[in-house]
C-alpha positions in Angstrom: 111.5 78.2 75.6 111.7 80.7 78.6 110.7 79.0 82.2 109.2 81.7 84.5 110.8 81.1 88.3 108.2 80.5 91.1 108.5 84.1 92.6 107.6 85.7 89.5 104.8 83.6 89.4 103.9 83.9 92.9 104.0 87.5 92.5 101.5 86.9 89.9 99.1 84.9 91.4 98.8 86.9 94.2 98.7 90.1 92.2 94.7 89.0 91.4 92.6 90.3 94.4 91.1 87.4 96.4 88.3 88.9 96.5 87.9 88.5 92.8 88.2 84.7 93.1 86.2 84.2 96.4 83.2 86.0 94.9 79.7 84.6 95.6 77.7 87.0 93.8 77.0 86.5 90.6 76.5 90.2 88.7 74.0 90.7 85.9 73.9 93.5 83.0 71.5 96.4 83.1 71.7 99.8 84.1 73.0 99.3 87.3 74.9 96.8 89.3 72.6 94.1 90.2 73.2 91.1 92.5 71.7 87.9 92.7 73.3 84.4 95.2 73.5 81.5 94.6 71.1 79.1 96.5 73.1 75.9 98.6 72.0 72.9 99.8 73.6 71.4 102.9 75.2 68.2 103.3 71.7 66.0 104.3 70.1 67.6 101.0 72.7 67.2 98.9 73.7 63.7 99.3 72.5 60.8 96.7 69.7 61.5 94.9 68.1 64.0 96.8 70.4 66.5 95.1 68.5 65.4 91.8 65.2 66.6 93.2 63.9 70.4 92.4 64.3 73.0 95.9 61.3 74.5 95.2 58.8 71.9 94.8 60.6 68.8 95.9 59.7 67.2 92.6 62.6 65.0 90.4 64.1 67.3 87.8 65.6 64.9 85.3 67.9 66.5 82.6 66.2 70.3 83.2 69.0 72.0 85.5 68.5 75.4 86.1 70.6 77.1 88.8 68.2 78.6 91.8 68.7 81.8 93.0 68.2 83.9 95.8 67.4 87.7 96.7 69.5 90.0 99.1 67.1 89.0 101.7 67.6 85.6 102.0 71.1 85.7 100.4 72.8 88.3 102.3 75.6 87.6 105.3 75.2 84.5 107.6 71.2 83.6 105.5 73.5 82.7 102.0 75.3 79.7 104.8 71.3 78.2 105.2 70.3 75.4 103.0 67.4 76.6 100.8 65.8 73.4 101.3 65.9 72.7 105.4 67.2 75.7 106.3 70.3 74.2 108.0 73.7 75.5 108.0 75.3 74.4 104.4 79.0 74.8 106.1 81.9 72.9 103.6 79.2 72.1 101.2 79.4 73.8 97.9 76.4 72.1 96.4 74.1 74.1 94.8 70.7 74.2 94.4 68.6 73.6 91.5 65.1 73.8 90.1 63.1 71.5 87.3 61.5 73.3 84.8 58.5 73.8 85.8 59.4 76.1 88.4 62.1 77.9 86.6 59.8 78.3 83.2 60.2 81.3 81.7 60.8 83.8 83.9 60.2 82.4 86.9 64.1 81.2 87.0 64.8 84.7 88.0 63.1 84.6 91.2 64.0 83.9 94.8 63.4 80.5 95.5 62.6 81.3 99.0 59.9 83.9 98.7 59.4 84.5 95.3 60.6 88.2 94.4 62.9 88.6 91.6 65.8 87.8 92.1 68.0 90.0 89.6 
């Protein structure tokens, strides 16, 4: 049984880039590199059982969890720290954002939950 010493395995955990393991963009398949973010809810939104609730249409979602997304325009820099929902700062908060399945039917899932446009 070989034991690997903490430096070596320092040196390999910091051998992965951080940026690698910090990423917020989720990348799709196609012809070219397309980007989507994640949408957040803050700490107001998310709490209880309003994170149950779809942040498109407010509505309950029961079991029908599908992840909402955002464009590059309301996803891009400081906008992705917004909750989708109030529109408040998300800050700590890693809760994500959801919609029921009426609003992500079909293709509608792959749209911005802000303003609509396709969200790649």
């Amino acid at each position: 049984m070989s034991s690997t010493s903490r430096r070596a395995f320092l040196a390999k955990v910091f051998a992965v880039p951080a940026g690698a393991l910090l990423a917020q963009q989720a990348h799709a398949r196609g012809k070219g590199v397309l980007t989507h973010y994640p949408a957040r809810l803050c700490g107001n939104c998310g709490f209880g059982s309003k994170k149950d609730n779809c942040a498109k249409c407010g509505k309950w979602m029961a079991s029908t969890r599908i992840p909402a997304r955002l464009c590059s325009d309301h996803g891009f820099g400081s906008k992705a720290d917004n909750c989708v929902t109030c529109g408040k700062w998300v800050g700590s908060n890693k809760q994500l954002a959801y919609v029921c399945g009426n609003c992500g039917f079909g293709s509608k899932k792959d749209n911005c939950v802000k303003c609509g446009k396709w969200a790649p």
